[in-house]
C-alpha atoms as one frame of an Amber mdcrd trajectory, in Angstrom:
protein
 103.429  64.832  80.748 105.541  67.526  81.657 106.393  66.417  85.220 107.716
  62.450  83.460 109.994  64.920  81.300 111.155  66.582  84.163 111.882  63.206
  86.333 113.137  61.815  82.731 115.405  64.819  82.626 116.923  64.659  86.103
 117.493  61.372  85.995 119.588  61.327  83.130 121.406  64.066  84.653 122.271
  61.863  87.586 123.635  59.085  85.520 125.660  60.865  83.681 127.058  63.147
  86.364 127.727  59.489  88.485 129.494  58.230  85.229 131.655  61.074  85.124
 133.097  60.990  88.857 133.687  56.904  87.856 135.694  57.794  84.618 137.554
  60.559  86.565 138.610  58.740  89.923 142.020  58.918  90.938 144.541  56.073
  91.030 144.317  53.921  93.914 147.761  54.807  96.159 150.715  52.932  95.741
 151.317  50.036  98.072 153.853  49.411 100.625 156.685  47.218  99.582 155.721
  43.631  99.376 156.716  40.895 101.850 158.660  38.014 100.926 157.022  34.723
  99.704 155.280  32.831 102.654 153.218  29.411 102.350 149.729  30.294 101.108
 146.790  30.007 103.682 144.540  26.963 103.914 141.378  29.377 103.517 141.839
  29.403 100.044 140.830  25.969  99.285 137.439  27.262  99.995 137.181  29.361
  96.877 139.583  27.087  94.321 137.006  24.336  92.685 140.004  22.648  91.232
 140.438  23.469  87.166 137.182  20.931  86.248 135.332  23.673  88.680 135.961
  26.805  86.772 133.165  28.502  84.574 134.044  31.353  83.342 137.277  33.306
  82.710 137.688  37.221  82.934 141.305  37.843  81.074 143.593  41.152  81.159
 146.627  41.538  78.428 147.962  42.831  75.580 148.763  41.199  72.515 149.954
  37.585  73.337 146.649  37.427  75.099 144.361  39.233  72.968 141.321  37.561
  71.274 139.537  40.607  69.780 136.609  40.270  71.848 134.417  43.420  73.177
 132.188  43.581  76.015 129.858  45.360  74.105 129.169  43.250  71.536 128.210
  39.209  71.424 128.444  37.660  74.532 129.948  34.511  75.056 127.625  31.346
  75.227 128.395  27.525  74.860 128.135  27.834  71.195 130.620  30.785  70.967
 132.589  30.376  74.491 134.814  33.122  73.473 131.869  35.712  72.210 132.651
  38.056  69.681 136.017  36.218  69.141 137.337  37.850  65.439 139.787  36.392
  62.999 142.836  38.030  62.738 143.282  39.586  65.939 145.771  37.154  67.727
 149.351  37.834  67.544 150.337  33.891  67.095 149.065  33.412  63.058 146.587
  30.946  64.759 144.668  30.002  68.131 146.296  31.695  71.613 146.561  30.269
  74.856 143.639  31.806  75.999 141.799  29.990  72.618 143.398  26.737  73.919
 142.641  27.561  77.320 138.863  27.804  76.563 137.732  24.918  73.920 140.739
  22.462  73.620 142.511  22.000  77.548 139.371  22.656  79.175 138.038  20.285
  82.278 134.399  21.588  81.880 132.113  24.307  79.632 134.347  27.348  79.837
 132.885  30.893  79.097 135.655  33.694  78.620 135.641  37.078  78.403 138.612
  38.598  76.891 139.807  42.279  77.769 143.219  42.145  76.387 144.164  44.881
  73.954 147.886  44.437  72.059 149.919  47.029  72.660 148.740  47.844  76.507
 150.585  48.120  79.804 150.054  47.187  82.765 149.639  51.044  83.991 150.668
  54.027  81.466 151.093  56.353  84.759 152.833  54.307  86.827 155.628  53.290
  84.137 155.604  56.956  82.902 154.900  55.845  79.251 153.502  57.718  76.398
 154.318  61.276  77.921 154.603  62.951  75.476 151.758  61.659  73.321 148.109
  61.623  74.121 148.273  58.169  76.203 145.620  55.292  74.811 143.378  53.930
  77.636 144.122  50.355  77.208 146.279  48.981  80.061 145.310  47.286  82.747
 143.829  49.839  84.780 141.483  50.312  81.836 140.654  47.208  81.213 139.341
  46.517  84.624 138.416  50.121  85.699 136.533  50.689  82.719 135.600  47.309
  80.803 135.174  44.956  83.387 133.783  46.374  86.579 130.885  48.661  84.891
 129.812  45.635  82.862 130.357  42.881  84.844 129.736  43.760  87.970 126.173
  45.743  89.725 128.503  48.832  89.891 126.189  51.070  87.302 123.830  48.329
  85.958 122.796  45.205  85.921 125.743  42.696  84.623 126.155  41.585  81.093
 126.692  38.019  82.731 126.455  36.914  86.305 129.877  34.981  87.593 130.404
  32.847  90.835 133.765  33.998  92.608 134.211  30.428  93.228 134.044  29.242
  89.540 135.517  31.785  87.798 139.454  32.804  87.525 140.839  36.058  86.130
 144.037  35.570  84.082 146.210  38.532  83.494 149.488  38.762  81.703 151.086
  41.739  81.044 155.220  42.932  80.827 156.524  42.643  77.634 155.456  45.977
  76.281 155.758  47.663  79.870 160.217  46.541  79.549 159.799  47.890  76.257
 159.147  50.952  76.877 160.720  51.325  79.222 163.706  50.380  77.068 162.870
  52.787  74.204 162.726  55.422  77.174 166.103  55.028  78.965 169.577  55.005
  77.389 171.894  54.892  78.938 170.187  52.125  80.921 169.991  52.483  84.784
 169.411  49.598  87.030 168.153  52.194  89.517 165.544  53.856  87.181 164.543
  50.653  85.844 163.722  48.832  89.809 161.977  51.912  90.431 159.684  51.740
  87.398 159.411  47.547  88.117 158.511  48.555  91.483 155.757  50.853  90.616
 154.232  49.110  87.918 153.879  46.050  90.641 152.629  48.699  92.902 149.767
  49.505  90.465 149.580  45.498  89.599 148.515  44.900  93.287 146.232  47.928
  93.308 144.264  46.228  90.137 144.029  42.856  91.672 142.255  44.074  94.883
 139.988  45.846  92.438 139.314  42.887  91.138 139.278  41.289  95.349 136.110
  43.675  96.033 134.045  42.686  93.113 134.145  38.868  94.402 137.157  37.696
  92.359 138.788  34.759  94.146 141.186  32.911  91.891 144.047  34.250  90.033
 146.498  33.257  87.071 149.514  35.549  86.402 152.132  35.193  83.571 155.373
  36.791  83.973 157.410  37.950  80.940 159.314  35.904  78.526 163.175  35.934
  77.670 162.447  38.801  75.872 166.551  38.793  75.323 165.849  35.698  73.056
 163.221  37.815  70.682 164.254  38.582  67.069 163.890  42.485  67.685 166.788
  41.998  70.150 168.657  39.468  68.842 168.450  40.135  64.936 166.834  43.008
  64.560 163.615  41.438  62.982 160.390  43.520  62.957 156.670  42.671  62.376
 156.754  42.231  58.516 160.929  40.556  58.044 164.319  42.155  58.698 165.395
  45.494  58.299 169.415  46.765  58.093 170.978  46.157  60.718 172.919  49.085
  61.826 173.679  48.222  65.544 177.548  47.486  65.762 177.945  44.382  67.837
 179.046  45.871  71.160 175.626  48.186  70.877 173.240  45.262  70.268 175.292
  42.485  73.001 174.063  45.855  75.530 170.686  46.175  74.060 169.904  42.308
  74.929 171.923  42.633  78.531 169.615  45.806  79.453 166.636  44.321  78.293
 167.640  40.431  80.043 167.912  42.784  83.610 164.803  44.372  82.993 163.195
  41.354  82.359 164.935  39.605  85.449 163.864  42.856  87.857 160.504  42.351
  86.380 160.215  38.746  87.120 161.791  38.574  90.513 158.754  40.803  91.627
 156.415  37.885  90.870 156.656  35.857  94.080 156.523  38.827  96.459 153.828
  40.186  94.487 151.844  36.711  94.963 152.502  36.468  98.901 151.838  40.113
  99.827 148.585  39.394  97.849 147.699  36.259  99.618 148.420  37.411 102.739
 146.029  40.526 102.697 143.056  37.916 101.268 143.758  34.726 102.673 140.476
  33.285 101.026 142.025  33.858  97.585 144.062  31.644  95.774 146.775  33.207
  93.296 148.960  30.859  90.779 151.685  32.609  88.271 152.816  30.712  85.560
 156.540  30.639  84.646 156.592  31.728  80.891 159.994  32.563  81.267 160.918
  28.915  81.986 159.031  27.664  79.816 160.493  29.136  76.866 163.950  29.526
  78.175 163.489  25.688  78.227 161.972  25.124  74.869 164.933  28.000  73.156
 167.936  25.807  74.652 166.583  22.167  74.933 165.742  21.276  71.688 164.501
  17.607  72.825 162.200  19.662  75.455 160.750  21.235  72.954 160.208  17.826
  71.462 159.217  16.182  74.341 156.611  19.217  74.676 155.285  19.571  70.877
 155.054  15.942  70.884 152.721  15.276  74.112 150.591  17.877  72.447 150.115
  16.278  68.769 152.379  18.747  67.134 155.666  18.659  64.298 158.967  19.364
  66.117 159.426  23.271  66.129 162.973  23.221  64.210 163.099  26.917  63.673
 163.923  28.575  67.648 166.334  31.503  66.425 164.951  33.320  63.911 161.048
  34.082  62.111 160.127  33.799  58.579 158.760  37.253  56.745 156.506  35.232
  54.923 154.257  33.440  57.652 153.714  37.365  58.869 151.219  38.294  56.715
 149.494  41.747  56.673 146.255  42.566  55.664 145.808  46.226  54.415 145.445
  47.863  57.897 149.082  46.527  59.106 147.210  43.788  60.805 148.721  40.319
  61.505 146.201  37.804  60.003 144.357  35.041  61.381 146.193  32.089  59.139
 146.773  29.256  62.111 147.441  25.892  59.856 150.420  23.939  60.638 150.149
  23.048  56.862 150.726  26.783  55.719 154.004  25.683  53.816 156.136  28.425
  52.250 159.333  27.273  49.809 160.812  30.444  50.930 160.978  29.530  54.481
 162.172  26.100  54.564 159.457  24.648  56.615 155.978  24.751  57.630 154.791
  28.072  60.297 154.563  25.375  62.783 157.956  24.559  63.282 159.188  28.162
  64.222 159.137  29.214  67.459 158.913  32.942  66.936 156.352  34.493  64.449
 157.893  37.723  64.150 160.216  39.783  65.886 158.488  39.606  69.131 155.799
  37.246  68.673 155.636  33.069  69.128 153.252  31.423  66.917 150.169  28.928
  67.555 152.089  25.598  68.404 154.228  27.384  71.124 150.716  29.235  72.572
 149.330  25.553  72.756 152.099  23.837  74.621 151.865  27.135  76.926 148.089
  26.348  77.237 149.035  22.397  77.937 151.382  23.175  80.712 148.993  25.748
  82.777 145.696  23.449  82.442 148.299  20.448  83.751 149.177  22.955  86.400
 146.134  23.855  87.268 144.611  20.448  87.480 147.308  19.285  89.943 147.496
  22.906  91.592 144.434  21.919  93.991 144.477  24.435  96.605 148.213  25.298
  96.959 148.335  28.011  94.480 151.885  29.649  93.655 154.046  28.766  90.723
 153.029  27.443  87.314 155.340  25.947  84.860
């Protein structure tokens, strides 16, 4: 009896000694600058089934993307594809893309396990953010260092669920809060200081996504940021719950959207280099990024896009593209934005249903724009066959 305690006792020891040199591992170095955009290798077309071939999807974000599911918890099966999916954690009043993604533009049975956390970044170290607070483990590197890979792949244990790299995609999008912070951190603002910051966030981006290589991941989705110049908070000083006082003279908020439009524009022109450097250290992979930036810069300034879009998707015409309405952002008693998602919520005090605004709050779009986002990358993907590359 005593010598099973003993082996009981040491081996308990080991695990948690093993678990302990995991959690404290440094960052993997930065990368070399990334090469310009080349033609992506035939080899991938080995390892892209085409979007009717995919199974499962492992997902990294922050709030746009967030489902409010847990690896710990319910799993997801083909009566819950989404697992422990909870009500009133999206940021859109309704379904997100990734919601859309899973049960309404799907080619096949689609399993997806959600990581996203609102709030995160892509790497709190590598944009320097949170410095002076104790930093929350949420960003990317978290995600994947610490949610994914122990649990999903044979790293410590067993996996929760067993994935094909061939049938499964990871889908990661992640920069709005990263050029937020980075705004709240710099004024003046310095093109310099912010290219540097772009460059090592991207640095750390590439870094995660050969994590992700090793454990058999073969086909990617990226999402670059949105006009984030076109947001409420920038453009009219709107907040989660309405609009505040507005004591930015003109000339101070015109530079607040121009520093925040370059940071946005550094952050995006990354995207390409980012996707050839990675292709052309795994030519067996195939990596698509999807053009959120277009898309919305499309649907803000064309109204009859944004027609032509709600309409091929069964929705009302989104007449509201400027500004959000304080009453379609309801709060539930821990600040939280709740789970509403009914193109028939009508409030007299906004002048038309939730689903014709564009923006749900000051930095949020609601459920009708996440589903035309949703359309557009299943469309792409369908037609994407092996090529890879850009989305829109």
């Amino acid at each position: 009896m005593m010598d099973a305690l003993f082996r009981l006792t040491i081996f308990l020891l080991f695990t948690l000694a093993t678990m302990q040199r995991i959690m404290a591992a440094p960052a993997p170095p930065s990368v070399p600058p990334l090469p310009a955009l080349s033609a992506p290798p035939a080899a991938a077309a080995a390892n892209w089934p085409g979007w009717g071939g995919i199974e499962k999807l492992f997902v990294f974000g922050a709030s746009y993307t967030a489902t409010g599911f847990h690896w710990l918890e319910e799993q997801p099966s083909p009566q819950h594809p989404l697992g422990n999916h909870l009500r009133g954690t999206t940021s859109s009043n309704g379904p997100n893309f990734i919601t859309y993604l899973t049960t309404t533009f799907n080619a096949s049975q689609i399993l997806t396990y959600n990581f996203a956390y609102p709030g995160a970044q892509l790497d709190y170290d590598a944009t320097a953010a949170h410095k002076t607070e104790p930093m929350p483990r949420n960003d990317m590197k978290a995600q994947v260092n610490h949610g994914f890979e122990p649990s999903y792949t044979r790293r410590l244990h067993p996996p929760y669920a067993t994935w094909s790299g061939g049938s499964t995609l990871f889908i990661s999008f992640f920069g709005i809060n990263d050029i937020q912070a980075y705004y709240d951190r710099h004024h003046p603002f310095s093109p310099v200081a912010a290219a540097e910051t772009t460059d090592r966030a991207m640095a750390s981006y590439a870094a995660r996504l050969d994590t992700l290589y090793r454990t058999g991941a073969r086909n990617f989705l990226l999402v670059n940021s949105p006009p984030m110049d076109q947001m409420p908070f920038f453009t009219l000083n709107a907040t989660r719950t309405g609009y505040g006082p507005d004591s930015l003279t003109p000339a101070i908020r015109a530079a607040r959207r121009a520093a925040v439009k370059e940071t946005v524009a550094l952050w995006n022109a990354r995207f390409p280099s980012l996707v050839a450097g990675f292709k052309q250290q795994h030519p067996d992979a195939t990596l698509f990024w999807y053009d959120a930036h277009a898309l919305f810069s499309d649907m803000l300034s064309q109204p009859a896009v944004t027609d032509g879009y709600t309409g091929t998707y069964g929705l009302r015409p989104i007449t509201h593209l400027t500004r959000s309405c304080e009453w379609y952002t309801k709060l539930d008693g821990k600040g939280n934005d709740m789970y509403l998602g009914a193109d028939d919520l009508d409030d007299p005090r906004c002048g038309g249903s939730v689903g014709s605004y564009f923006w749900l709050n000051g930095l949020h779009v609601t459920w009708p724009v996440h589903k035309v986002m949703a359309g557009r990358m299943a469309e792409g993907l369908r037609r994407g066959g092996a090529v890879g590359g850009r989305l829109r």
